[in-house]
C-alpha positions, 0 to 999 in steps of 0.5 A, a space after each residue: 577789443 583794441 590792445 595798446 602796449 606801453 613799454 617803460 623799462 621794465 615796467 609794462 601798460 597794456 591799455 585795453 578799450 572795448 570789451 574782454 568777452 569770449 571772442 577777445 579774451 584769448 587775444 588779450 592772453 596772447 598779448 600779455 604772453 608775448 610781452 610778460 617776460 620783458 617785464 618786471 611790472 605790469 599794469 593793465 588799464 581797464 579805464 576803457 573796459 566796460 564789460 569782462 566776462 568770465 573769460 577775461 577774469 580767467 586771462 586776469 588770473 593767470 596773468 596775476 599768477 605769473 607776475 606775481 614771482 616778478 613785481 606783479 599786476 595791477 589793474 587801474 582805472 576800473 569802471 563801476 561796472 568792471 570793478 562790480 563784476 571783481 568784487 561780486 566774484 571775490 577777485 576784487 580780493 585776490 588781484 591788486 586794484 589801483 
């Protein structure tokens, strides 16, 4: 997995390539940590994703839950089968898809 941070304001871009699994999920984590605070707003682009587990939705959540006291999260440039993956949990539901 290969993290690019965007900043533009108050509004962050975490570009994600590669996969979100086991091994990556806690680094992604680690990134959206560091960088939530100075946000208002931030986006994750998934266009480059091509597999999350359940480790990586869980790195989702959280990071909904703690933008949503702010401007929130939003995912954008999901692949078919990334966007399979939320809408066969129920996620597709309860996180903001663009």
């Amino acid at each position: 997995m290969n993290v690019t941070v965007k900043n533009d304001a108050d509004v962050c871009t975490l570009v994600i390539t590669d996969r979100i699994d086991t091994l990556t999920a806690p680094e992604l984590g680690r990134i959206f940590e560091e960088n939530a605070d100075s946000c208002e707003k931030m986006f994750f682009d998934l266009s480059g994703v091509d597999y999350i587990s359940s480790a990586g939705l869980r790195v989702l959540v959280s990071a909904h839950r703690k933008m949503s006291g702010k401007g929130g999260l939003i995912l954008n440039g999901l692949t078919p089968d990334v966007l399979g993956i939320l809408k066969m949990t129920g996620f597709d539901k309860k996180l903001t898809i663009k």
